[in-house]
Backbone as CSV, one residue per row, in Angstrom:
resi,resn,N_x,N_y,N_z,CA_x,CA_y,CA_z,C_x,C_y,C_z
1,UNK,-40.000,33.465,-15.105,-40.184,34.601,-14.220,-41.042,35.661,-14.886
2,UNK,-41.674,35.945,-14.314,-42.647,37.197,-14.416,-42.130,38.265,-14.373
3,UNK,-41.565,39.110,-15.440,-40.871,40.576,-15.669,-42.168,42.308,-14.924
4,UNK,-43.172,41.598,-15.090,-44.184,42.770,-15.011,-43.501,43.557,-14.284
5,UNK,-43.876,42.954,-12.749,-43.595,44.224,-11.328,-42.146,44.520,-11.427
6,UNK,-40.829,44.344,-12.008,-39.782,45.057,-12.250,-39.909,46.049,-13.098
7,UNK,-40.585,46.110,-14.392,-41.210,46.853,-15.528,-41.964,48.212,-14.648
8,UNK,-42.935,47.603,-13.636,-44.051,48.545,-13.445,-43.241,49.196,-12.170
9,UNK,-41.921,49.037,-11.353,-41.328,49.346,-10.029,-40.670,50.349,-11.117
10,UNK,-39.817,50.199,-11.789,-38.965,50.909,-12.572,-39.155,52.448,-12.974
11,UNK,-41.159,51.982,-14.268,-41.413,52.842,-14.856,-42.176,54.007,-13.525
12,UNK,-42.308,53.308,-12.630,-42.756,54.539,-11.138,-41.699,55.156,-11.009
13,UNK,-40.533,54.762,-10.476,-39.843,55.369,-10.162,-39.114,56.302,-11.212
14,UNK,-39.065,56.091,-12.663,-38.592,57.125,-13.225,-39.987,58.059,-13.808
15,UNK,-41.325,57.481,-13.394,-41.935,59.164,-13.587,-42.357,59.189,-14.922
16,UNK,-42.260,58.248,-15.814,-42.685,58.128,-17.363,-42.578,56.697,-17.817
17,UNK,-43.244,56.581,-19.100,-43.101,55.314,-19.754,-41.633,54.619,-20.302
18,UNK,-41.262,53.482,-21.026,-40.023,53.316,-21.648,-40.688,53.595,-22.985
19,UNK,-38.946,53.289,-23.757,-39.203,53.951,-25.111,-38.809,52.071,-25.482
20,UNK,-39.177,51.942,-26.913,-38.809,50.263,-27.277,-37.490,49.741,-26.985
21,UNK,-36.318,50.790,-27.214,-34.878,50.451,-26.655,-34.615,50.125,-25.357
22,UNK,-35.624,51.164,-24.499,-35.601,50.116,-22.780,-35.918,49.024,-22.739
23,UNK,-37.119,48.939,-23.100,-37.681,47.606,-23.310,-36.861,46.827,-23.439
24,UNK,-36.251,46.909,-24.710,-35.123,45.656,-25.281,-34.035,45.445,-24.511
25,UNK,-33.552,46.960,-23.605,-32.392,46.220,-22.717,-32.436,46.226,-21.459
26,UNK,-34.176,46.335,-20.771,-34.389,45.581,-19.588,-34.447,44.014,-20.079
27,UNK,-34.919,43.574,-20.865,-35.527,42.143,-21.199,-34.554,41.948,-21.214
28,UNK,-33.143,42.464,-21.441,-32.067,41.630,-21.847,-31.128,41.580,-20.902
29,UNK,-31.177,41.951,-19.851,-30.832,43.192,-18.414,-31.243,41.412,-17.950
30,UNK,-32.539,40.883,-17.980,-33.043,40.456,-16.980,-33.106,38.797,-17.379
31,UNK,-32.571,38.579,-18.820,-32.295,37.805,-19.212,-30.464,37.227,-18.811
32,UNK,-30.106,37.787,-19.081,-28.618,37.998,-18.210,-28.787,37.853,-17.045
33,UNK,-29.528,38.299,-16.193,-29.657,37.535,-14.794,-29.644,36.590,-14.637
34,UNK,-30.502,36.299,-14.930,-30.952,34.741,-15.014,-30.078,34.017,-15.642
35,UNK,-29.725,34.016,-16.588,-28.967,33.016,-17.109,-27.384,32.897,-16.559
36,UNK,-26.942,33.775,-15.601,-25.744,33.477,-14.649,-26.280,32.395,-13.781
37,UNK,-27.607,31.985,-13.359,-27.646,31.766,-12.376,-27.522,30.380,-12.268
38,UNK,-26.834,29.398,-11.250,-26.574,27.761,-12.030,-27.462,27.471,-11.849
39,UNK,-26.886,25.817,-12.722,-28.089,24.895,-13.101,-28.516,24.079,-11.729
40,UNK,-27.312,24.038,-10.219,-27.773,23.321,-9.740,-28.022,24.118,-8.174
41,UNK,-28.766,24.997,-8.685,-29.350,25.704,-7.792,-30.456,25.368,-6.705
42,UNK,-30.859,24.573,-6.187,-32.187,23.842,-5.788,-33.332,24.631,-5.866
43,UNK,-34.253,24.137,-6.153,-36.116,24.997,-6.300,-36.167,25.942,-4.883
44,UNK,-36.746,27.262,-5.039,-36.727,27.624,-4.072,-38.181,27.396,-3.350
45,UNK,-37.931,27.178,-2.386,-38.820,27.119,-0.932,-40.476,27.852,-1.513
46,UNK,-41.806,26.919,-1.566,-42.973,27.598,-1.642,-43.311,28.887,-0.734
47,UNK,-44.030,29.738,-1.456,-43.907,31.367,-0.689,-44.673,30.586,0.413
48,UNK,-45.252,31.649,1.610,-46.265,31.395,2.348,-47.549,31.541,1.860
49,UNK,-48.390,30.781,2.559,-49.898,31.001,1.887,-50.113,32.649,2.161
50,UNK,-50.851,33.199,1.099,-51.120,34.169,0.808,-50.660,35.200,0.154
51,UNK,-49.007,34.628,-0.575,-48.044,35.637,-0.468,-47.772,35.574,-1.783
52,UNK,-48.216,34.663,-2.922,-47.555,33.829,-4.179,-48.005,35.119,-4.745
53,UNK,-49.267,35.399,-5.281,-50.069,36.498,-6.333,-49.898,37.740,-6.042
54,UNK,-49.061,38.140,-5.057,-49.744,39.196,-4.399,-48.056,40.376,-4.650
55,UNK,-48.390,41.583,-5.280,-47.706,42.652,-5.533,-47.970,44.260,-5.342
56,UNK,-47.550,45.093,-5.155,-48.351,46.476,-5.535,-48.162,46.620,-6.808
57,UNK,-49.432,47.388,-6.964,-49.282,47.727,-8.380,-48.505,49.300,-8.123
58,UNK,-49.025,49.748,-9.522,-48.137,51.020,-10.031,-49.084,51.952,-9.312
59,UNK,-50.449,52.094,-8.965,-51.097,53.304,-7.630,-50.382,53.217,-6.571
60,UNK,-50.448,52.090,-6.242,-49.991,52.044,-4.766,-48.304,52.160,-4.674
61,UNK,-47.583,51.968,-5.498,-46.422,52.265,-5.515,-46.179,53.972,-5.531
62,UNK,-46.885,54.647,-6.828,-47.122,56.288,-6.765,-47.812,56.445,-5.729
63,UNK,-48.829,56.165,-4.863,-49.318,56.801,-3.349,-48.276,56.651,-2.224
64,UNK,-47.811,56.118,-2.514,-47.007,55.631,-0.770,-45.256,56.454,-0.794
65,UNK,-44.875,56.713,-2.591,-43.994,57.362,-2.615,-44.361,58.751,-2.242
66,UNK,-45.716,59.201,-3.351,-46.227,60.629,-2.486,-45.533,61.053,-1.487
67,UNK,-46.460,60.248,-0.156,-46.117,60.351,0.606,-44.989,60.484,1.708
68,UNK,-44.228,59.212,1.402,-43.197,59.522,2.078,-41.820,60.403,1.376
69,UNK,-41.833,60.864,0.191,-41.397,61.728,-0.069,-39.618,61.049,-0.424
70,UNK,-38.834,61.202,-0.838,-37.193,61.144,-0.807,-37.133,62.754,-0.487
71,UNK,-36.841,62.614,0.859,-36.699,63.648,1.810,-35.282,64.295,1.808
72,UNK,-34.726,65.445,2.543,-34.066,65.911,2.772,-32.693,65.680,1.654
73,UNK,-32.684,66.308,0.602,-31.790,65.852,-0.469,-30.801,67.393,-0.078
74,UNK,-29.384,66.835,-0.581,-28.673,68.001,0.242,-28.438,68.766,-1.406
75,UNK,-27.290,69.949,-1.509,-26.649,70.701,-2.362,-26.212,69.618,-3.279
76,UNK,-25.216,68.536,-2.556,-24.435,67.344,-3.926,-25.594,66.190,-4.555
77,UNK,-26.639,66.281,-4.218,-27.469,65.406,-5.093,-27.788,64.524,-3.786
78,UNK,-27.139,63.984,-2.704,-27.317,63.391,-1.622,-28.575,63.510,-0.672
79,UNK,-28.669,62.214,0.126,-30.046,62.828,1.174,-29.122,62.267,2.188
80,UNK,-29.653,62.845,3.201,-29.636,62.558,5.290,-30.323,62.730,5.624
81,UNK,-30.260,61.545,6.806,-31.273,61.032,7.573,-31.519,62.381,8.284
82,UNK,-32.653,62.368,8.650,-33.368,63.270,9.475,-34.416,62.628,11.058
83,UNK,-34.544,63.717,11.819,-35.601,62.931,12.577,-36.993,63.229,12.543
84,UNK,-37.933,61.958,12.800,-39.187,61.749,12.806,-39.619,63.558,13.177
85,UNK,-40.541,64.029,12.064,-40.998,65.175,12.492,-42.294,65.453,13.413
86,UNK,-42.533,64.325,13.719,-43.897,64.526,14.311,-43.989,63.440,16.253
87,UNK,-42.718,63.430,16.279,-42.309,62.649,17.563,-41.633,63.667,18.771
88,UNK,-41.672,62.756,19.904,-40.994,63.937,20.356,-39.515,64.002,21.124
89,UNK,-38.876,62.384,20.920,-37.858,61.990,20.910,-37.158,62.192,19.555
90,UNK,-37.503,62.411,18.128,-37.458,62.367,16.915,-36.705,61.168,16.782
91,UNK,-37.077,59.709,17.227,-37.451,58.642,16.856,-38.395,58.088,15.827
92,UNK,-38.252,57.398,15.149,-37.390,56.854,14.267,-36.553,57.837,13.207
93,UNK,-35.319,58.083,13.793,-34.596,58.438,12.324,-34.851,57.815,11.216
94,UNK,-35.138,58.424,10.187,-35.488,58.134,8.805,-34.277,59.008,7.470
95,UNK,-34.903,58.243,6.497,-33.863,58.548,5.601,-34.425,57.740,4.048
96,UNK,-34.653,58.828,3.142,-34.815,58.406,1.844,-36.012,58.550,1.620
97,UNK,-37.333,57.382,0.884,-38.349,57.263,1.221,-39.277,56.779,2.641
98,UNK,-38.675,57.889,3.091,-38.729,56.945,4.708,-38.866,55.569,5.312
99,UNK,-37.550,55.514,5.171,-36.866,54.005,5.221,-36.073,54.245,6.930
100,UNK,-36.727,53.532,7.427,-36.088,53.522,8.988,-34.909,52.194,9.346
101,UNK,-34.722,52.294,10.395,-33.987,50.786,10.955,-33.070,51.185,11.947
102,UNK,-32.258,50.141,12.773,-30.749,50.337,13.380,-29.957,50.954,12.809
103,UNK,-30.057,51.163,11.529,-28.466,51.707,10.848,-29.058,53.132,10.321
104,UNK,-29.666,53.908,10.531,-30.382,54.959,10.292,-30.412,55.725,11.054
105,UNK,-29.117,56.856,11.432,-29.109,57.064,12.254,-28.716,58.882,12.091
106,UNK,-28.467,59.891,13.128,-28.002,61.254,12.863,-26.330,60.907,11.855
107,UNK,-26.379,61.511,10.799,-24.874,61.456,10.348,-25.130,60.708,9.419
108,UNK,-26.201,59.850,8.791,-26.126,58.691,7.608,-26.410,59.890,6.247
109,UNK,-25.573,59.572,5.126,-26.158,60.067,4.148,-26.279,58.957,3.062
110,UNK,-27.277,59.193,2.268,-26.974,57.734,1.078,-27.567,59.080,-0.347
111,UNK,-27.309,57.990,-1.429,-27.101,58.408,-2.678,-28.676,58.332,-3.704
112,UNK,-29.179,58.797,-4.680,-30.426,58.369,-4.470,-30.493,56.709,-5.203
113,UNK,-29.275,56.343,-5.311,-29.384,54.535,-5.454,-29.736,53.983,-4.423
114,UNK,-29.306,54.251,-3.465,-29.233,53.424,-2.223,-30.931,53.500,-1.325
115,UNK,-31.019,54.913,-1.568,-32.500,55.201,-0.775,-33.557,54.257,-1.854
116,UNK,-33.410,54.198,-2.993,-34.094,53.624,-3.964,-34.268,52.001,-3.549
117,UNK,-32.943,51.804,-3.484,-32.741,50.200,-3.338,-33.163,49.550,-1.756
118,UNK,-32.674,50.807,-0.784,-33.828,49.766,0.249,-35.198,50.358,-0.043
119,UNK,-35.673,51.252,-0.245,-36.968,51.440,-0.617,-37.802,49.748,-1.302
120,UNK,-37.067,49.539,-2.316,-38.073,48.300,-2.916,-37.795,46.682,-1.553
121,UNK,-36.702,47.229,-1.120,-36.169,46.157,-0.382,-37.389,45.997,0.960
122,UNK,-37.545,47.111,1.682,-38.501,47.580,2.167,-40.208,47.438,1.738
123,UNK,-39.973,47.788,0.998,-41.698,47.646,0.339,-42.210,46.154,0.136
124,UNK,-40.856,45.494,-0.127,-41.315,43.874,-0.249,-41.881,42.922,0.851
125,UNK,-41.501,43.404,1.703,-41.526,43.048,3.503,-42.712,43.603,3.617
126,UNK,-43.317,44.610,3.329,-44.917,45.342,3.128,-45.617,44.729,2.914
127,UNK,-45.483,44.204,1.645,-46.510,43.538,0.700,-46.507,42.002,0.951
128,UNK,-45.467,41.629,1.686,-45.715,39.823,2.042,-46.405,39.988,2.968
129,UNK,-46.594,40.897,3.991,-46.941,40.966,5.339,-48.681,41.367,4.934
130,UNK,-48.779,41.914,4.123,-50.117,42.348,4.090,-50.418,41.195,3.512
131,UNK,-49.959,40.359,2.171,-50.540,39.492,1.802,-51.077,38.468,2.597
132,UNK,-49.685,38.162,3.623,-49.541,36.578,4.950,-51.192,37.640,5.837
133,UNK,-51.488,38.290,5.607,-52.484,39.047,7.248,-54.272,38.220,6.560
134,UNK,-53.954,39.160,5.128,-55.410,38.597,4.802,-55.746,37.756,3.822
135,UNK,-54.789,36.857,4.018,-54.497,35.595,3.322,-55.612,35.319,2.082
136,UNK,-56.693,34.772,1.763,-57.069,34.786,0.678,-58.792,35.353,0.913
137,UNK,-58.523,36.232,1.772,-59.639,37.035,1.790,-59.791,37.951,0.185
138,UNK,-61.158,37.919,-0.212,-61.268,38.608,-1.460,-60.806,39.972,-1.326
139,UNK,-59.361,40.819,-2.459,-59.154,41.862,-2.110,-59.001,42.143,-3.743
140,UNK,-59.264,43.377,-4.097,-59.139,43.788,-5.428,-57.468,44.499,-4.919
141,UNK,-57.106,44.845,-6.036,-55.500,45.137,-6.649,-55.408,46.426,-5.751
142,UNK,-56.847,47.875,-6.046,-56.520,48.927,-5.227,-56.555,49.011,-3.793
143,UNK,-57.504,47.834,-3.446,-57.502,47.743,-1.607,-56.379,47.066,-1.636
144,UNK,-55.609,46.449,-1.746,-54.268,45.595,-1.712,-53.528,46.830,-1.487
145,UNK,-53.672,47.474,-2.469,-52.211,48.792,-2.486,-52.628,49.558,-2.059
146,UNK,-54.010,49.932,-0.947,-53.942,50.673,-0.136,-53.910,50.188,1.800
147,UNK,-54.300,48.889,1.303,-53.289,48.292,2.916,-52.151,48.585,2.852
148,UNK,-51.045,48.256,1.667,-49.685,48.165,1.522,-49.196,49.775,1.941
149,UNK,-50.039,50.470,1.478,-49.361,51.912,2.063,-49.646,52.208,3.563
150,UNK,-51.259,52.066,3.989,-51.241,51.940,5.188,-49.930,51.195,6.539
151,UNK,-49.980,49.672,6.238,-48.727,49.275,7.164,-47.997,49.597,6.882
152,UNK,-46.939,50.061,5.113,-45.954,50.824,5.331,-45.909,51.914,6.276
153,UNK,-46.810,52.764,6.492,-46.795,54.074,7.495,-46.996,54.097,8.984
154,UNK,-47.731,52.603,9.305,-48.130,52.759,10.491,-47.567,50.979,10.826
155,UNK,-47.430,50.139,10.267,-46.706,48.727,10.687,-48.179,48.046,11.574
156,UNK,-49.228,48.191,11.164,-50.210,47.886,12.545,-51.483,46.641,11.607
157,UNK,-50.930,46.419,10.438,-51.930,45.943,9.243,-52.730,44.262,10.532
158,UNK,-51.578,43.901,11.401,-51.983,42.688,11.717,-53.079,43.393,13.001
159,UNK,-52.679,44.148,13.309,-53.991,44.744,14.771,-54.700,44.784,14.403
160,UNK,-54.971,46.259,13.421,-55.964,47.085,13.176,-57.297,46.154,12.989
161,UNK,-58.365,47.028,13.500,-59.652,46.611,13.141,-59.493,47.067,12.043
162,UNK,-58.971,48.041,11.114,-59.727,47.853,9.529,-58.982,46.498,8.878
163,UNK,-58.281,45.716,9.938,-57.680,44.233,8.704,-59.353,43.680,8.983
164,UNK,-59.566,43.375,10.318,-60.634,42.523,10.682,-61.683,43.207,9.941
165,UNK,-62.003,44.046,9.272,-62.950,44.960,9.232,-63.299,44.272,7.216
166,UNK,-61.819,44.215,6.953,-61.677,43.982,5.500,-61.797,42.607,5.006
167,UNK,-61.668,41.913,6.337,-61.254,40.246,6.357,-62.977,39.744,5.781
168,UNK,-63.454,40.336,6.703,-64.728,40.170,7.002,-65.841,40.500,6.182
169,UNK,-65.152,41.102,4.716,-65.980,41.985,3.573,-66.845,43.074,3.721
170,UNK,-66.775,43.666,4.928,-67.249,45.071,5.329,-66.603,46.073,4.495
171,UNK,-66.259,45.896,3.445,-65.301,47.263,2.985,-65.816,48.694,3.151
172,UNK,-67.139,48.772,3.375,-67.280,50.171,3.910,-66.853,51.084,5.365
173,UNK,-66.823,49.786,5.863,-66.316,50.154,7.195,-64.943,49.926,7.447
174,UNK,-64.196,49.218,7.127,-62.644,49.139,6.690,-62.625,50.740,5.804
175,UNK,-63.199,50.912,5.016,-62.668,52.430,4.554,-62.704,53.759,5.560
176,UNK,-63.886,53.454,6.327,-64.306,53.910,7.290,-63.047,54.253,8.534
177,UNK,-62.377,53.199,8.502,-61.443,53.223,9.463,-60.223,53.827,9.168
178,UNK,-59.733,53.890,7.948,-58.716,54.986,7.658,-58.196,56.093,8.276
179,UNK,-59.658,56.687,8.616,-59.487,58.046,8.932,-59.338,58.098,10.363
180,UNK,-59.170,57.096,11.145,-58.805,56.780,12.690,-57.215,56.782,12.736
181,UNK,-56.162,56.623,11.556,-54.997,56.347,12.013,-54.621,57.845,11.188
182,UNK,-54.671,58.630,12.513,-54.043,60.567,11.931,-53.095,60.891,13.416
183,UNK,-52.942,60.061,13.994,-52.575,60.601,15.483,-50.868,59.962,15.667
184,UNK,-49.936,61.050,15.706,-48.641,60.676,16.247,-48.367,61.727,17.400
185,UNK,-47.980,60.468,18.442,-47.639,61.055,19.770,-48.563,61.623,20.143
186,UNK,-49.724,60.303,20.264,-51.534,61.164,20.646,-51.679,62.818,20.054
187,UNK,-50.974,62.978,19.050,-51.879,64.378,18.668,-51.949,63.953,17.117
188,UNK,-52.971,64.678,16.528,-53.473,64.629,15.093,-52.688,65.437,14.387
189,UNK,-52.393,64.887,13.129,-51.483,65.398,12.393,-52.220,65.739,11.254
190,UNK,-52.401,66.687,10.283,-52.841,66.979,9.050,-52.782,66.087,7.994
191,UNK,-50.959,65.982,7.888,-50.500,65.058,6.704,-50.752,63.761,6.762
192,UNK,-51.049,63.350,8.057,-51.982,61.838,8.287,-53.032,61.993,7.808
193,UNK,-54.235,62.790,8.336,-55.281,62.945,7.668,-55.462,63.024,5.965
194,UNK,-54.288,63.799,5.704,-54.492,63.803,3.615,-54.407,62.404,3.655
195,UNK,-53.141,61.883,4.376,-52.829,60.295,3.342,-53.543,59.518,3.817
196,UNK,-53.959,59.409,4.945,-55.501,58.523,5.525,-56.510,58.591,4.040
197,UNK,-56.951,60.077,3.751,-58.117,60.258,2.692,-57.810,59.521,1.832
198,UNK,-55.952,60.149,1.162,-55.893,59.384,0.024,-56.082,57.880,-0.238
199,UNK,-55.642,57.097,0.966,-55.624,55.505,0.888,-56.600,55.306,1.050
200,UNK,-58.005,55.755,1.850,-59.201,55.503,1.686,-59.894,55.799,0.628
201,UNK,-59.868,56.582,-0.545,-60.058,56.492,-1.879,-59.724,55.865,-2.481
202,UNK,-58.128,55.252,-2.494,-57.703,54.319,-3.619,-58.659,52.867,-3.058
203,UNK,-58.661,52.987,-2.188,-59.256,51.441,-1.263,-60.460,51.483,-1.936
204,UNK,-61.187,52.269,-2.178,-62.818,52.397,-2.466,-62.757,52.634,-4.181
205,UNK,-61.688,52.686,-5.108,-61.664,52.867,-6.436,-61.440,51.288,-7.431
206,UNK,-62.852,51.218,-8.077,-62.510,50.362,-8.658,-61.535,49.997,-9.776
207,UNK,-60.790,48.668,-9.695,-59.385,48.533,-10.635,-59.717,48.867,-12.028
């Protein structure tokens, strides 16, 4: 198993590097995993095409948290769900790193483990989906992790003309298109527009 993207999910989320003692007791953290696990486990199932290589890196993990922020944290260290600020049903209740669903609802509070833990749970479903869209179309690491933030925010990676736009090696015009998804509840939003810019920069920055 490949330790990297646990290493590089980790050191995002705490905001700094490890010191050699982390090191030694993630490796050993993750060695212990594994080695509970039995011997007669069967091979698991080949990913889907497009899906084997494919991760965010550590930009696109720091852009997309930016953004969605671990929101509404109360007095005890806690967050609650809140509603969509830019809707006008305030649909989708959200909660954490804006992590939506059925169970996300007025009255949920979680801990910042929990917002953390569907966060990556969440993000993984991102990144297969972007991988399965533009299957082995040539994509460098920062356009990767700036689709991955895009459908995290907007879920549209399989519509959008900037997939077809990117499929197709136009990347100027796939960057181009960024700045088309700023509109909730047909009106333009500001904070769309920053994170539109921002993902259209990381998209256009070489790795």
């Amino acid at each position: 198993m490949n330790p990297k993207p646990i290493f590089d999910t980790v050191r995002v989320l705490l905001g700094r590097g490890f010191s050699q003692d982390e090191v030694h007791a993630l490796d050993a953290a993750i060695e212990q995993a594994l080695a509970v696990l039995p011997n007669s486990v069967a091979p698991a199932s080949p990913p889907e095409a497009g899906t084997a290589s494919r991760t965010v890196g550590a930009g696109g993990l720091k852009l997309i948290q930016k953004w969605e922020g671990c929101a509404k944290r109360r007095a005890d260290g806690r967050f609650e769900a809140y509603p969509d600020p830019g809707s006008k049903d305030g649909h989708p209740w959200t909660i954490g790193w804006g992590s939506t669903g059925s169970d996300i609802r007025p009255g949920v509070v979680w801990n910042q483990e929990q917002c953390d833990e569907r966060f990556l749970q969440e993000l993984q479903r991102y990144v297969d989906e972007v991988a399965r869209t533009i299957g082995d179309a040539p994509t460098s690491q920062n356009q990767f992790d700036a689709l991955v933030s895009f459908h995290y925010n907007t879920g549209k990676i399989a519509t959008a003309t900037l997939t077809r736009k990117h499929k197709g090696g136009d990347f100027a015009g796939a960057r181009a298109e960024f700045g088309k998804w700023i509109f909730n509840d047909g009106k333009p939003m500001q904070g769309l527009r920053n994170r539109r810019a921002d993902e259209a920069r990381l998209y256009a920055s070489p790795d």
